[in-house]
N, C-alpha and C positions, 0 to 999 in steps of 0.2 A: 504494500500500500504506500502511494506516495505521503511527502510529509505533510499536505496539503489535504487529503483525503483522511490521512489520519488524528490532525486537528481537528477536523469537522465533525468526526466519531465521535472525538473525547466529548467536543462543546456540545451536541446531540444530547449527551447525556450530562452534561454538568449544569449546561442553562435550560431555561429561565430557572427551575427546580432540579435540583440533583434525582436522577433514577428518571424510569419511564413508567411505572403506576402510582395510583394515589387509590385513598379510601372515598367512596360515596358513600351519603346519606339516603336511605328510600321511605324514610316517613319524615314529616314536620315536628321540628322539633325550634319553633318561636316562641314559645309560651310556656308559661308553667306549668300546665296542665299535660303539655307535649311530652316535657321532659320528666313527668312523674309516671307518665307512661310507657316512657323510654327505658326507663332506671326504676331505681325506688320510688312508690310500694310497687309499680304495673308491672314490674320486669316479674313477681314473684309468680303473676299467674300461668304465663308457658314455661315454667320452671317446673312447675308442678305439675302441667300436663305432660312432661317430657320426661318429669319421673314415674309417674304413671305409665307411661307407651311411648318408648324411644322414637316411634315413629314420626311420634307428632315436632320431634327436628325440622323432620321437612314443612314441616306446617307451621313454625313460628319461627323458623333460625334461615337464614342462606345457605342453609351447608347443603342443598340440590342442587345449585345451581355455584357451588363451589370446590374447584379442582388444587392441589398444593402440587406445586413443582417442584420435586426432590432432589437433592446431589449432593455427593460427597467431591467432588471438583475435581474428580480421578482419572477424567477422559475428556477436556473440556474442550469441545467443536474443533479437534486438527492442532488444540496448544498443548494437549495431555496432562499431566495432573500437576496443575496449578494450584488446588488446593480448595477447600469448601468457599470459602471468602471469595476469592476469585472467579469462581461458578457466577455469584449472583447477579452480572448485569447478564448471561444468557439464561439464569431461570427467569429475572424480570422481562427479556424478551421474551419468551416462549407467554407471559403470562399476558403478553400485550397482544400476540395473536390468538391466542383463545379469546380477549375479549373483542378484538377488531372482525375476526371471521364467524365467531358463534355464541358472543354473547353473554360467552360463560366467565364468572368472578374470578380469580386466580391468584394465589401467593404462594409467592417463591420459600423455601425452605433448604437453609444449605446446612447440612449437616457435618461437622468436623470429626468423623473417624473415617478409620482407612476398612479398619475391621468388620467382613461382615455381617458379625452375629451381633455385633454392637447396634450396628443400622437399622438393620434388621427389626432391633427388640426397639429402637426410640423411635420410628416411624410408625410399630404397631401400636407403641401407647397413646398415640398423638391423633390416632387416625379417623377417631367416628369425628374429627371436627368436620371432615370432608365430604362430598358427596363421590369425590375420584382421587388419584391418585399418578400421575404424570413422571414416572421416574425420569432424571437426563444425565447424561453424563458422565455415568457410572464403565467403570472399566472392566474389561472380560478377563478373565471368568466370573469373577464376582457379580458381575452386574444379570448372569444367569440363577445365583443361589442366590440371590435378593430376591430378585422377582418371584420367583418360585417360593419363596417362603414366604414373602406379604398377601400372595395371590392365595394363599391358603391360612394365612393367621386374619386377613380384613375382609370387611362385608362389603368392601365396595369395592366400584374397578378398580384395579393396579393395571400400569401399562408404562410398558420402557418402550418410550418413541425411537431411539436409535434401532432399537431391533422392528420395531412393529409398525412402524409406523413409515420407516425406510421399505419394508418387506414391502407394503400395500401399494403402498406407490410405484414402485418397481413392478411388483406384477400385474397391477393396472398395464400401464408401457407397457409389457411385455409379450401379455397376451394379445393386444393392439397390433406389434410389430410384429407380431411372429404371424396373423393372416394377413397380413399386408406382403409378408416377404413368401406367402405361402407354405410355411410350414406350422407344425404343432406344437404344442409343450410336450406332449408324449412322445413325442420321437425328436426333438431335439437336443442335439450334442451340446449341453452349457459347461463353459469353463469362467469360474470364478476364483478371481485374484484377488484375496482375503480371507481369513478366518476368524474376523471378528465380531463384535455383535449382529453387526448389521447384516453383513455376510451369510452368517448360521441363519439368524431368521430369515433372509432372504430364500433360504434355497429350501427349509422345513416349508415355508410356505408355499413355494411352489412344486413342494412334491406332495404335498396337501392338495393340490387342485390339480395334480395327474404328472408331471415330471418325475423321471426316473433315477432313483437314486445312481444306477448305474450309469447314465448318461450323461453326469454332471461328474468334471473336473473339478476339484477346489484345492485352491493352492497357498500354504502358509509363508511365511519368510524362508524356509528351508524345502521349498517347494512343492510337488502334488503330494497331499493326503493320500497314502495309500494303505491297505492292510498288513504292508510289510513293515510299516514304521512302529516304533516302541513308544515313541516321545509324545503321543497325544494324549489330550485332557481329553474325557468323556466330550465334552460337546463338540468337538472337531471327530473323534471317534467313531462317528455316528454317519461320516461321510466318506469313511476312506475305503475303498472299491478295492476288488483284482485289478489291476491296471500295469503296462509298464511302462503308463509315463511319467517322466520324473519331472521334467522341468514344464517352464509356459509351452516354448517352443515344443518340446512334445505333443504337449495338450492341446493347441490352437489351429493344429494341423486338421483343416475340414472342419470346423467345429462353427456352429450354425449362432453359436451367442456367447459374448463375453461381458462377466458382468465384475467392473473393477467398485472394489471398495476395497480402494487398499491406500497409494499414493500416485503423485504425480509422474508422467512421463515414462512408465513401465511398460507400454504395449510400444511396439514400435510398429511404426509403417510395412516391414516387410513381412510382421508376424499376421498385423491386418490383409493382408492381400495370401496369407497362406490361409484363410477363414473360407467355409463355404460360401455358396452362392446368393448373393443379399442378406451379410454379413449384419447380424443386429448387434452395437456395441453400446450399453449404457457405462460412460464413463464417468463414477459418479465421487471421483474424487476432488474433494471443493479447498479452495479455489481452482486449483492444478488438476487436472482431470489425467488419469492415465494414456488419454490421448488427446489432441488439440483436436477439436472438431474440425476446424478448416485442413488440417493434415490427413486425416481422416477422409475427407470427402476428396483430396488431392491425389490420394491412393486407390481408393473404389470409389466408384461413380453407384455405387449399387448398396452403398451402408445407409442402413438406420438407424442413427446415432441421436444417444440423449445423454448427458450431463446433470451436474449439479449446479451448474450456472444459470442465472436468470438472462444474462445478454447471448443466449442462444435456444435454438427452436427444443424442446422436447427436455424442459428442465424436470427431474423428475424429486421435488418439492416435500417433504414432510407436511407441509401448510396444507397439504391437498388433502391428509388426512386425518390427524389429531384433533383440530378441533369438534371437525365434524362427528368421527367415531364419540368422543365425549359427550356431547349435544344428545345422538340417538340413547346413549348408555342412561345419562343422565335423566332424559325425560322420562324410559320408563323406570326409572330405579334399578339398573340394574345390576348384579350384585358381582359380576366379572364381565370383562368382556373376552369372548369364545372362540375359537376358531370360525365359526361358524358366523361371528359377526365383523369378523376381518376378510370373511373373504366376501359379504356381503357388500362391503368396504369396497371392496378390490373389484368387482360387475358394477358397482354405480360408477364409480368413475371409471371405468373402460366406456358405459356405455352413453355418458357423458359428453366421451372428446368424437364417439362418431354421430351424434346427431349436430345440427346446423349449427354454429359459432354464433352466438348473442350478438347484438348491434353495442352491446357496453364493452366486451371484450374486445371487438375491433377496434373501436375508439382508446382504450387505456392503451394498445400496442400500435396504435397507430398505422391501422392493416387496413386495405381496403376487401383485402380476402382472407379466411384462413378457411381447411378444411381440412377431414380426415384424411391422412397420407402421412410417407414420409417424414415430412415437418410438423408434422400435430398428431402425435398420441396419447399424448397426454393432455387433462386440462391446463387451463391457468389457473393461478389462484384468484382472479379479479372475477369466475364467474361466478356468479351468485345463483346459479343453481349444486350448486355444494353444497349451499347447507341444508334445503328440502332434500334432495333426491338421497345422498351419503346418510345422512341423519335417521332418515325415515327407513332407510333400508337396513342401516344397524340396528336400530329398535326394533323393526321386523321379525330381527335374526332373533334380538335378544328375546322376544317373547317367544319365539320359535324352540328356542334351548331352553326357553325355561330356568330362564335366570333375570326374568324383568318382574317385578315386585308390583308394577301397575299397567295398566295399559295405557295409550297413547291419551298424551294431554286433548283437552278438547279442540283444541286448532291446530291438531297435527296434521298432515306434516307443515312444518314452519316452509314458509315462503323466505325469511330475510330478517336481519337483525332487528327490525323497527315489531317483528312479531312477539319476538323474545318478550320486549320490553312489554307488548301493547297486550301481549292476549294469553298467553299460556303460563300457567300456575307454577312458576320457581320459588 
């Protein structure tokens, strides 16, 4: 980042107010009588309904329409571990597109241990204040026994965005590209460069919706996972095949999709042109992508190529799906969110980027056209059909699994944030 760009970062967050959220008020509180209702004595009477029937939280408190964003600062967006303190301007970011995209309250929570049964136990004491649970940050392997033990010690969603939240978005694009380039998930050759959070959950999920464990290369800093190695942790384990390929170069040889979550500038040019025929490459290493799209398109005229950057076609966005997956979990109460509501996740926004392009999404990008192909597999985040369609179809799920506590609010599904505010019961 220039030194120009990165003064501008700092003052972003320093003026007019230090940080990027604040607290609101949702009742009147000018009067005496406001503020006796606010506090002492009125505060005593949802005190008491809520020791009576924890339910009724959701009925006198915010905690439905409020998510905590967690980290121990052990993995922090590409700077690694920084430390819990240092986490918090991207938990306060993460808190500022939950409220910009779905509406939903949000506070950051940085937690100072490394260890995770420490975490672990101060996140499950802390946690009926919530109505969800947004892990960030967290570094692998830990940031698998985290999840897996709050997702079974708390009544409400737990969800680590890097893993899950990466996955969905990813195989939105993926499945898009792969009929476009005319092939399947079930018989495509994918080779992924990475084994880490993002990574693992990428490839779980998409052998959850028909990809073949054996089809898929994945490759760590010491190259392809295979059955002959000794040195892997249980969640890399789970992917190492018969194989004898060792290195990229092996692997990439005919191989129909490469999916980098790892770092900058690791695929090269001639290993893209050893790829099959309408080579799909998500290079979603940010800022640096494992390949430069314009190198890439320099190479094969015949790639469908998406990134982690916004200043190019087929960014492939976490924003596309966190908030939204919350919103649907949220409305109906529900008490995890399931396989079965991520890949819910994963068809609304595939089916999304192939109907007509909005007339708002053309104007924020300054298009006179966009269409399914190629260059649009994905949404943007400026559509605002996000938050009904995504929303409404995780809540679907969740009532479907049998983990949503109520049915759909009365003006579901939501149209847009002005609904949030205007008409349905948080």
């Amino acid at each position: 980042m220039s030194d120009s760009r990165r003064q501008e970062a700092l003052d972003y967050h320093a003026r007019p107010i230090p940080g990027k959220l604040s607290v609101e008020l949702t009742k009147p509180t000018h009067s005496q009588k406001h503020l006796a209702l606010a506090y002492s004595p009125g505060v005593a009477e949802p005190v008491r309904e809520i020791a009576r029937d924890p339910e009724n939280a959701y009925r006198y408190t915010g905690k439905g329409n409020l998510v905590a964003v967690i980290s121990n600062g052990s993995a922090i967006l590409g700077l690694g571990n920084l430390g819990a303190l240092a986490s918090k301007p991207v938990m306060e970011g993460k808190g500022v597109l939950f409220k910009r995209f779905a509406g939903i309250n949000a506070v950051d929570i940085e937690v100072d241990v490394a260890e995770p049964q420490a975490f672990i136990d101060t996140v499950t004491h802390i946690a009926d204040s919530w109505g969800g649970i947004n892990l960030e940050d967290i570094k692998a392997p830990e940031c698998f026994e985290i999840e897996n033990a709050l997702k079974q010690r708390c009544s409400i969603p737990v969800f680590h965005d890097d893993q899950h939240g990466t996955a969905i978005v990813t195989a939105a694009g993926l499945l898009n590209a792969l009929e476009i380039a005319g092939k399947s998930l079930e018989s495509a050759h994918i080779v992924c460069l990475g084994a880490g959070s993002a990574a693992i959950a990428c490839m779980k999920l998409l052998i959850e919706m028909g990809a073949r464990n054996e089809q898929i290369d994945m490759l760590d800093s010491k190259g392809v996972i295979h059955s002959g190695r000794s040195d892997l942790n249980p969640y890399k384990a789970q992917f190492a095949t018969e194989t004898e390929h060792r290195t990229l170069d092996d692997a990439i040889e005919g191989a129909d999709v490469f999916i980098g979550l790892s770092g900058p500038n690791l695929l090269s040019t001639e290993q893209l042109k050893r790829m099959g025929a309408n080579p799909i490459v998500f290079a979603c290493s940010n800022p640096d992508p494992e390949i430069h799209p314009d190198e890439a398109h320099a190479a094969r005229d015949d790639v469908i190529m998406a990134t982690g950057r916004s200043d190019y076609p087929n960014q492939v966005n976490n924003v596309l799906g966190f908030p939204f997956i919350f919103r649907g979990a949220l409305d109906v109460r529900a008490s995890d969110i399931t396989e079965a509501m991520k890949i819910a996740a994963v068809h609304a926004l595939r089916n999304i980027a192939r109907e007509p392009v909005t007339r708002e999404v053309l104007e924020a990008y300054e298009l006179d056209s966009l269409e399914f192909g190629r260059g649009y597999i994905i949404p943007t985040p400026v559509d605002s059909r996000l938050l009904g369609r995504v929303s409404s179809a995780v809540a679907q799920a969740a009532i479907d699994s049998n983990v949503a506590t109520r049915g759909y609010p009365e003006h579901y599904p939501l149209q847009g944030v002005d609904d949030i505010y205007g008409g349905t019961n948080h």
